[in-house]
N, C-alpha and C positions, 0 to 999 in steps of 0.2 A: 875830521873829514878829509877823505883823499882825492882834492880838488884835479890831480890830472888826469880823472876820468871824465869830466866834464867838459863838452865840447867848447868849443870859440863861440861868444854869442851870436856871430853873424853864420854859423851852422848850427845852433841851437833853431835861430830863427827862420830857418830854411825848413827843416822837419816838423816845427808848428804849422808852418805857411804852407807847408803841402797839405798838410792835414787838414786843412781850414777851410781851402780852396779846391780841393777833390771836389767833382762833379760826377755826376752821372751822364755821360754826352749822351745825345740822340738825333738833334736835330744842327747841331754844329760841325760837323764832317766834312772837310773838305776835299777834293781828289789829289792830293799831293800825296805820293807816294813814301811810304814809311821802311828807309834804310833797314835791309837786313843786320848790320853793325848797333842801330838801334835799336831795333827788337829782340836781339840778342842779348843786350844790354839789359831792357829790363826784364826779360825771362830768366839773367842770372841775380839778380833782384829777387824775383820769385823763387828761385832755388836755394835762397840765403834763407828761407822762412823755417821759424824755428818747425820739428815735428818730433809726434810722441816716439820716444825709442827710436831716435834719429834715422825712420824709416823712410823718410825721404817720399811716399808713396804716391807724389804726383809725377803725372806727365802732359806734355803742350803740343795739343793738336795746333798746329798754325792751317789758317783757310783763306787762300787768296783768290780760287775759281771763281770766276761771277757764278758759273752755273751751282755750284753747290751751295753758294751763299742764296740763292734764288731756292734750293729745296727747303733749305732753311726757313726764310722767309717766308714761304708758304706753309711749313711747320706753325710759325708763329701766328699767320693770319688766320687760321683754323683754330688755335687756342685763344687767341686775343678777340674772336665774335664768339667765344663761348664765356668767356671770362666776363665778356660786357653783359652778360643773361644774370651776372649774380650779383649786379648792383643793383640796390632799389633807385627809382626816380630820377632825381638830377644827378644823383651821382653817375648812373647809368653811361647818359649823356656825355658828362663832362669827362667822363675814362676813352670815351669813345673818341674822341676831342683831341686827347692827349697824343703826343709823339712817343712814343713806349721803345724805338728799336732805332738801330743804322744797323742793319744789316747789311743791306746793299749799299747802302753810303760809304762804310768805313772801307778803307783800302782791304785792311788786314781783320779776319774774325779770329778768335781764340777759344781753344774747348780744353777746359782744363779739369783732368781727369782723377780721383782718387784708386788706386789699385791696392786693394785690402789685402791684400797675397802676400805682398812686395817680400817681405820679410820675415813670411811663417804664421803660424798661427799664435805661437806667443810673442809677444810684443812687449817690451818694458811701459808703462803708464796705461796699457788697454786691456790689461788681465780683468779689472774690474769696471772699465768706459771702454769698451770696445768702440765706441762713436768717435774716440779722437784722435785719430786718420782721418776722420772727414773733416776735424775742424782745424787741424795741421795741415791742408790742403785750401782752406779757405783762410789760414793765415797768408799763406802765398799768393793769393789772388789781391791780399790789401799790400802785401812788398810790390807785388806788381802795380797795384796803379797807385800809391805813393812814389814811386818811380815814374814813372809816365805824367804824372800830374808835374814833378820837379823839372821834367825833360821837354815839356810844353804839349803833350802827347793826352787825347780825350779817349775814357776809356768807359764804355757803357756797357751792365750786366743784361743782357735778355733772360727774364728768366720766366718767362711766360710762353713756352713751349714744354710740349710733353716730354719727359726723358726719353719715352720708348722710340719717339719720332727720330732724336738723335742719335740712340743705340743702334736704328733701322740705317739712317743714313752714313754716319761712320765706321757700319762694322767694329763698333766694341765689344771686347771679352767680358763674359757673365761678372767676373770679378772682380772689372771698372767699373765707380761709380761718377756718373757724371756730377761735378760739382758748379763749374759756370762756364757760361757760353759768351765771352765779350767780346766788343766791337774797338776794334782800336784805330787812330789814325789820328794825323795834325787837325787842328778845330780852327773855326774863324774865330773865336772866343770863349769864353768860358764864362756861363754864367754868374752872376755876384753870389746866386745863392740857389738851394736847390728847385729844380725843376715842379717838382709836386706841391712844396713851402711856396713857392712864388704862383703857383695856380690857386693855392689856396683849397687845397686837398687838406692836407691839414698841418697843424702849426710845431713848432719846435717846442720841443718839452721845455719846463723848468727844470736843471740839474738840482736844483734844492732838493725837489720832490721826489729827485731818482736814486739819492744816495743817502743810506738806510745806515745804523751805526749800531752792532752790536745783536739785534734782534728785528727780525723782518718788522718792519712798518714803521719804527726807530727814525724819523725822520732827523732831526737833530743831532746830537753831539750831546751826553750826559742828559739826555730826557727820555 
């Protein structure tokens, strides 16, 4: 084994600890302004994400307007009392309850685009998954707030808004696909754990139970 690829433990355990402690902000936002020099920082984070056929096919709306973060907002309050009609009972209630967005809270919002064009219609790795340009564009969404979580930086996905509301408001080209809308900005804190796990929405899986060995349903290891 060729040990000088492995990092220092105390950078091993930096890459754990972002991972661990990634939030979904919403209701921790505070108004302190978010360094251009920073957010550039971690948008070149997101642009280190690996993609199929090194198409590279994202791009970063950045949105600082109150006023367009407020069209936004109301995108989402219009989808979020329709959303609330598809839960049965208490559930219903308790969605309704929840803090879902910081739109207007975070300094800084993010629309982060996949462009399926970018590089022709043959692609190396999409001849036969044309779908992974979208999912090489949502790797770059977790270098981004793996980055933002290390830098002290809360970063929340909205994703309970219609696409078409945002294609109306941004003027995107037919051949962007919107992949995430995030709220970024310094927090008062960061929860111990997630937001919906701590409402009690529902619980964290057993990893036992997730990891299959050899043949679907395989739960073990030689069984």
């Amino acid at each position: 084994m060729n040990n000088s690829y492995v990092f220092p433990p105390e950078q091993k355990e930096g890459v754990y600890r972002a991972i661990m402690q990634r939030r979904d902000i919403r209701a921790q936002f505070t108004e302190d302004p978010v360094s251009d020099a920073l957010l550039n920082k971690l948008l070149r984070a997101a642009h280190h994400a690996p993609s199929v056929g090194f198409m590279q096919p994202w791009n970063f709306l950045v949105i600082r307007n109150p006023a367009t973060r407020q069209r936004v907002h109301q995108g989402f309050e219009k989808a979020h009392a329709q959303s609330a009609e598809m839960f049965p009972g208490d559930k219903k209630e308790t969605y309704r309850s929840l803090k879902l967005e910081g739109i207007r809270e975070a300094p800084v919002n993010l629309l982060i685009t996949c462009d399926r064009e970018r590089t022709g219609p043959v692609v190396i790795g999409r001849t036969v998954q044309p779908e992974m340009d979208l999912y090489s564009t949502v790797c770059a969404v977790q270098n981004l707030w793996l980055a933002a979580r290390a830098e002290g930086i809360g970063v929340g996905w909205v994703s309970i808004i219609h696409e078409q509301e945002l294609r109306d408001i941004f003027s995107l080209p037919d051949c962007v696909a919107v992949i995430a809308y995030l709220c970024i900005g310094h927090v008062s804190h960061f929860p111990d754990m997630p937001e919906l796990e701590k409402a009690g929405w529902l619980p964290r899986l057993d990893l036992d139970a997730l990891v299959f060995y050899e043949q679907w349903g395989k739960t073990a290891a030689g069984k």
